[in-house]
N, C-alpha and C positions, 0 to 999 in steps of 0.2 A: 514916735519911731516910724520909719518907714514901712510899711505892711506890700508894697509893691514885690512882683516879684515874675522870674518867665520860665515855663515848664512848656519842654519840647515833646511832651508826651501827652500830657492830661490839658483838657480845657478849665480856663481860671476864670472867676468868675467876681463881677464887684460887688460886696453889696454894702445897704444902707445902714448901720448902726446908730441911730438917735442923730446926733450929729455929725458921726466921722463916717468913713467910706473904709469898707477894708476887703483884700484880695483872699479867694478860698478858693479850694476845691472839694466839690461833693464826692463822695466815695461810694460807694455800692459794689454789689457783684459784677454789674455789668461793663463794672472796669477792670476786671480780672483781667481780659485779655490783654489789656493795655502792658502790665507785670514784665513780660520780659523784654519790653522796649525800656521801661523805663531802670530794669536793672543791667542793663546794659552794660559788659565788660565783666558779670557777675556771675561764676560757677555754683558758690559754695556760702550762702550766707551762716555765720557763725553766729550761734546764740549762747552765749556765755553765763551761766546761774542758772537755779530754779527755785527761785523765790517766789515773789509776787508777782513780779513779771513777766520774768523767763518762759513759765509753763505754758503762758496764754497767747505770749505773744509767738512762740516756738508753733505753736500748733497749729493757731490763727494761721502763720505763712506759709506750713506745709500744705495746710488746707488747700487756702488758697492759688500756691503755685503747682499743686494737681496738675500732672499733662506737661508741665516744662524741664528744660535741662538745670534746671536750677535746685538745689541741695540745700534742706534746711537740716544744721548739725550740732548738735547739744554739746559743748564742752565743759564738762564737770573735775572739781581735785577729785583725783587717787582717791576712792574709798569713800567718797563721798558717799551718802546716805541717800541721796535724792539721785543717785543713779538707778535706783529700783522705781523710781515714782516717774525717772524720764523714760525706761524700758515698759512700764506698765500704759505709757500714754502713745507706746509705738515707735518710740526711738532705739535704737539697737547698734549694737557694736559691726553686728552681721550683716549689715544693711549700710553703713558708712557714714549713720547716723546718728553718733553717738560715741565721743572719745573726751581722752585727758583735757584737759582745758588752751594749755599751752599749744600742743599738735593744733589745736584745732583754732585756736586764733594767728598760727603762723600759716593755715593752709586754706585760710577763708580769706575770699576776696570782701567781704564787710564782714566787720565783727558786733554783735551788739553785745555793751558791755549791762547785762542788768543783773550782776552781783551784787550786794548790799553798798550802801553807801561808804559804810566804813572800811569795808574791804576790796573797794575801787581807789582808796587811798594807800592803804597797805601792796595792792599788784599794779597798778597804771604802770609802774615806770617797767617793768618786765612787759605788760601789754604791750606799751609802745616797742621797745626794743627788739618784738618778736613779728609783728606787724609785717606784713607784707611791702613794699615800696608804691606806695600808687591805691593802695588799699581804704575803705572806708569806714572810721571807727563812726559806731551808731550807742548814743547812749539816749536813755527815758528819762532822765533827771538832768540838771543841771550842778546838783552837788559837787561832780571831779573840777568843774571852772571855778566854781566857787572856790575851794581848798587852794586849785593854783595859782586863783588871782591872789589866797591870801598869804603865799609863801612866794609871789614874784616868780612863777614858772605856768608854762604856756605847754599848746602839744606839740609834737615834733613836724614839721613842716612837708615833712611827703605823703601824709594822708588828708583825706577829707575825713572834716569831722560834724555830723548833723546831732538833730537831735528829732525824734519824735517821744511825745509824750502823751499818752492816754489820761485824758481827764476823769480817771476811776482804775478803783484798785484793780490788779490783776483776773482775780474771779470772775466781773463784773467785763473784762474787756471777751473774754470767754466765752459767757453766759449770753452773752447778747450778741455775739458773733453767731453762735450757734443756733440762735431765735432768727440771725438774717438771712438764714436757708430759706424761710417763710414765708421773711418780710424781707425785702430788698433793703438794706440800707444800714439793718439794726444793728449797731454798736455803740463807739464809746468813742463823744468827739475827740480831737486828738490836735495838739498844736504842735508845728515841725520849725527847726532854725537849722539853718545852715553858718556854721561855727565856720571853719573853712572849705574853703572850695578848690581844689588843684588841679582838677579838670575840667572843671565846666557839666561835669556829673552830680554835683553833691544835691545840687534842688530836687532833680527825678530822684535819683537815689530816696531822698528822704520821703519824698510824695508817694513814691514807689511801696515804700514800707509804712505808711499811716495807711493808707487804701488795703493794703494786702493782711495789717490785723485787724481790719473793720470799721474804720473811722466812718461817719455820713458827712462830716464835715471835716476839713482841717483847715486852720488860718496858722496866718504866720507869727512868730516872735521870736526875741532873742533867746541863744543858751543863756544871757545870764538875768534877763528877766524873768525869763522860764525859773530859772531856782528861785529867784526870790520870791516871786508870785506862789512856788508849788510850796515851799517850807514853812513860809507864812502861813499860806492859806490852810495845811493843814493844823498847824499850832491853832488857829483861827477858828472859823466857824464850821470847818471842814472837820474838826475832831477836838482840840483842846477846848475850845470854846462850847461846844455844844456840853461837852463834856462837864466843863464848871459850872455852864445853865443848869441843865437839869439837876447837879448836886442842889445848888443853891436854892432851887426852886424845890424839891421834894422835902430838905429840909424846912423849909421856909409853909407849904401846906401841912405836910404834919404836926410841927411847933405850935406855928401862929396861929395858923387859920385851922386846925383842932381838927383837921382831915383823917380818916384812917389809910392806914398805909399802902393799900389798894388804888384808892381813889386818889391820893397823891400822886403816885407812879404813874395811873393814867393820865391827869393831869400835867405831869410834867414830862415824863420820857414818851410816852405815848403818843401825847401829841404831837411832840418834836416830827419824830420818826413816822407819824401815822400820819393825821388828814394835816398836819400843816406841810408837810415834805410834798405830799401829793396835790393840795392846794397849787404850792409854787409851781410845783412840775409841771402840770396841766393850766394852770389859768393865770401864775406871776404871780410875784408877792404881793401887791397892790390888792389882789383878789381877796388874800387873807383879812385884810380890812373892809374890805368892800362888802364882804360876805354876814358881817356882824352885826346887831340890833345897835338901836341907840346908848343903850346899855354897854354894852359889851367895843363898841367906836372909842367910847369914854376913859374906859380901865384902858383899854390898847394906847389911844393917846398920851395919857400920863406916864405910866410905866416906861414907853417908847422914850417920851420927853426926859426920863432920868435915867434909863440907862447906856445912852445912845453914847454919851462924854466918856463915861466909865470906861465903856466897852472899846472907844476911841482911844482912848490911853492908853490899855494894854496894849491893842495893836500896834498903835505907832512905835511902843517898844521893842515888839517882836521886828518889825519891819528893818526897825536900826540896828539888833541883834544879828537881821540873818544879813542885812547886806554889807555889814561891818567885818563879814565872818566869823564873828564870836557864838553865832551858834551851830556854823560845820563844827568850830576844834571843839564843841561842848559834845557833840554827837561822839564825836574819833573818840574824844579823851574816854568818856562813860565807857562805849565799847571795849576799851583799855581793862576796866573794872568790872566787867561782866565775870572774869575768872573766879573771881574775889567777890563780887556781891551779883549774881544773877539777877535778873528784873524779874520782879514782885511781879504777882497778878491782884487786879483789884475786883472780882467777881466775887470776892467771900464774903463781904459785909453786907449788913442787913439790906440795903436801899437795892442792891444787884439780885438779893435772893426772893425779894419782894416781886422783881421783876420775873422771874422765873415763873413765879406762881400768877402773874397776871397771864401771861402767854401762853399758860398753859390751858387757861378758860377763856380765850380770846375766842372770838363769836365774830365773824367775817364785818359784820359794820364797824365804822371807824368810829372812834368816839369822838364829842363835838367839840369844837377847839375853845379852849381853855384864854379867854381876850388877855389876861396876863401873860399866861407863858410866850402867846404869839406877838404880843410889844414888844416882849422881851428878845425874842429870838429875832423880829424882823429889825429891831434895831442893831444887834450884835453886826447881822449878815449886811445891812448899809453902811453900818460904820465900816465893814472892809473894804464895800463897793468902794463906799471917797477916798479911801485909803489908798487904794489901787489908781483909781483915777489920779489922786493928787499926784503920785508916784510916778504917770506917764505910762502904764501899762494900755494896752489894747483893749477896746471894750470886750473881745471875744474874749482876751482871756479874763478879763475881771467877770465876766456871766459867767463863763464855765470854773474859773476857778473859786469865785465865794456863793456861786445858785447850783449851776447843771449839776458839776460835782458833789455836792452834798444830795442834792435831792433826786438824782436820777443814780446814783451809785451807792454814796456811803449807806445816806442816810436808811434805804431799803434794806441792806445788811444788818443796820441797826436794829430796824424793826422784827427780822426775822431770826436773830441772837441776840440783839441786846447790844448796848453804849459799851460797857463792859468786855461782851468779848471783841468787837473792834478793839478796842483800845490795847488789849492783849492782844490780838492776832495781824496785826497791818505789822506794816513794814517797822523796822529798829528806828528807823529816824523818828517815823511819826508817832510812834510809841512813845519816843523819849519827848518828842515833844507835848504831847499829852500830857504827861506826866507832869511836868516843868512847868506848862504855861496855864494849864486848868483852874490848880489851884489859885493864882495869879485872876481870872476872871469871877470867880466864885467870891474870892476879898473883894476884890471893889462892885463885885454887883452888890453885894451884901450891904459892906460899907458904905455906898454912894448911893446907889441907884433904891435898893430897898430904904435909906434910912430917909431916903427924899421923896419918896412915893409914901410912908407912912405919915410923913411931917406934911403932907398936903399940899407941896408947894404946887405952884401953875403949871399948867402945862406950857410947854414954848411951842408956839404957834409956829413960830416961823417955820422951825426944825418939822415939825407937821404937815406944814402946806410943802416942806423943800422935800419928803416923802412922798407925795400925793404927785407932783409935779416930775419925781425925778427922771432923765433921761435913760434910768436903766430896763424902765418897764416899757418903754418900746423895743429897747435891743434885743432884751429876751422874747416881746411876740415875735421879733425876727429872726431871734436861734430857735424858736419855738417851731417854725417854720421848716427846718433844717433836721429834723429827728423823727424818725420814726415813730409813729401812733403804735406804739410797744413800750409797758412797763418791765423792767428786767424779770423773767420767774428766777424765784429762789425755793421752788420746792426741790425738795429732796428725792 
């Protein structure tokens, strides 16, 4: 894909990724002022929900647009419940900060649509309808392209439509907005597409709003790679997949390997979430090997050599799944059944409550990484890397969406609640996809990957050295480059 692209506001800049070349702009405070050139034509930007994203990025821009004529305005349904949570964070009726949903996407010159997934399918076609002539709809996912391309409908032609997307949950785009009062730069990189363009506005516009909720970096990509990269990658190693590792791995040390259920948990979620997460973050996944005895080179190698095909398979399924659209109508249809069967929480069984009582005695050192659990996990996270590659995605977004994003965002949430309450508390899609595609990694790690690492078979060198060699461990010293020397706090 083409990553070129011309912004009459912000300087662009080329850089190197392993082999390809791609076009970005860095973001910091010091381009605040830059904000109201680039939103030019823009009274009243409209932030539509307060979910996951809504809150952070609502705040993030009024912060940021401090001192201009420009209006950041919460549009919530009648009686909404989260109109006390938008009036608690400063927004107000009194103020002309805060109304009905509809007023407020008819009287905004960009609207950003970041209601849930499912319920951007249920109102687009009133969105559009109420929409301004010349106005700009701003959505954080790609899911409403995807639903259109799969029903043969498109958006209405007199607005521009972008997209920015923060590579990390809403909390986390927040959190570390608020840490770049500090530190110049800190947040949550962010990748922008310009869907259409009807004035020759829609590039600033979008660069305009990754900069103003704290992006350090933004590159470019499609709305509709953008879904299939973000829906995947959470089913992936971003949440489904880590999710099935650690099931399969705690049962697998407790059973097998005769561990008490302490030292499994550490072992397997601990790790995850603890010094392998931080490993990557700081010094690449390469490191996580590089860092190990001869001993421990050995189990990482094999383990890696049998799970890497497994872990290969589920993806490629998911991949066909979400760009087939069979897994937007699996999200719409579920949400259908919520009335009738609400989603379960999975924190009450033993392996969640195990983890309660680890965290509770946690002792600020990391515990040491586990050469299994990190084969296992560093193969999952490259099977998506080639997956992504083979796909034609950007290397930016294949690093931020199967590395930055887990280990600079989820993964830390992780560690500070627990596998478990993610997977309860993110977004409906990625919930559902969790739920869906976990189990799906946990059978064939089980099946494949444990029953091949028991039976002794070789390790596959090749798959070893194509690890050791791969071109994603230079891209990420390059995104590595690009981020603030700040890990997110999530004290309380």
């Amino acid at each position: 894909m083409d990553v070129t692209f011309k912004s009459n506001v912000f300087e662009t800049e080329v850089i190197t990724l392993a082999d390809t070349q791609e076009m970005i702009v860095r973001g910091g405070r010091d381009k605040f002022p830059l904000l109201p050139k680039a939103f030019a034509g823009i009274k009243q930007i409209g932030v539509i929900g307060w979910g996951s994203q809504g809150p952070a990025q609502a705040q993030n821009l009024r912060d940021s647009l401090e001192g201009t004529d420009i209006r950041v305005k919460i549009g919530l349904r009648p009686g909404s419940s989260s109109m006390v949570l938008a009036r608690e964070a400063g927004f107000a009726e009194e103020s002309n900060t805060l109304g009905e949903m509809y007023e407020v996407v008819a009287e905004s010159d960009m609207v950003l649509l970041l209601i849930s997934d499912a319920a951007q399918i249920d109102h687009y076609e009133k969105v559009f309808a109420t929409m301004k002539d010349g106005a700009t709809l701003g959505l954080s996912h790609g899911f409403l392209l995807g639903h259109l391309e799969s029903i043969g409908k498109y958006f209405p032609k007199n607005i521009n439509v972008v997209g920015v997307c923060p590579k990390g949950m809403g909390p986390s785009v927040r959190r570390l907005y608020v840490q770049g009062k500090e530190i110049n730069g800190a947040g949550i990189n962010t990748s922008f597409a310009v869907e259409q363009d009807i004035d020759g506005r829609a590039t600033d516009h979008a660069l305009g709003w990754a900069v103003a909720v704290g992006a350090p970096y933004v590159f470019m990509t499609t709305l509709g790679n953008e879904y299939r990269s973000d829906i995947f990658g959470e089913r992936g190693i971003l949440l489904g997949a880590v999710h099935g590792i650690v099931e399969a791995l705690y049962r697998r040390f407790v059973m097998q390997e005769g561990m008490n259920e302490e030292r499994a948990f550490i072992d397997s979620v601990e790790n995850v979430t603890g010094p392998l997460s931080r490993t990557i973050s700081h010094d690449g996944i390469l490191a996580v090997y590089d860092q190990l005895d001869a001993e421990g080179k050995a189990v990482f190698e094999k383990i890696y050599s049998h799970a890497y095909k497994p872990a290969f398979e589920i993806l490629l399924e998911i991949y066909d799944e979400v760009s087939s659209g069979n897994e937007i109508r699996s999200v719409y249809m579920a949400g259908n059944r919520f009335d009738r069967f609400p989603m379960g929480k999975i924190d009450g069984t033993r392996m969640w409550q195990v983890g309660e009582e680890v965290r509770s005695r946690r002792t600020p050192a990391m515990p040491k990484i586990n050469p299994f659990t990190a084969g296992l996990y560093c193969a999952t996270m490259m099977a998506q890397i080639d997956l992504l590659i083979e796909k034609g995605h950007c290397l930016s977004e294949v690093a931020n969406e199967s590395v930055i994003e887990a280990v600079d965002s989820l993964n830390p949430y992780m560690h500070f609640k627990g596998v478990a309450f993610m997977v309860d508390n993110c977004s409906t899609t990625a919930r559902l996809g969790s739920r869906k595609w976990a189990p799906r990694f946990d059978y064939n790690i089980v099946q494949q990957a444990f029953v091949d690492y028991d039976a002794d078979r070789p390790v596959d060198a090749e798959l070893i050295a194509a690890f050791k060699s791969h071109k994603v461990h230079e891209a990420l010293a390059v995104c590595a480059t690009m981020r603030p020397s700040v890990d997110i706090s999530l004290s309380e």
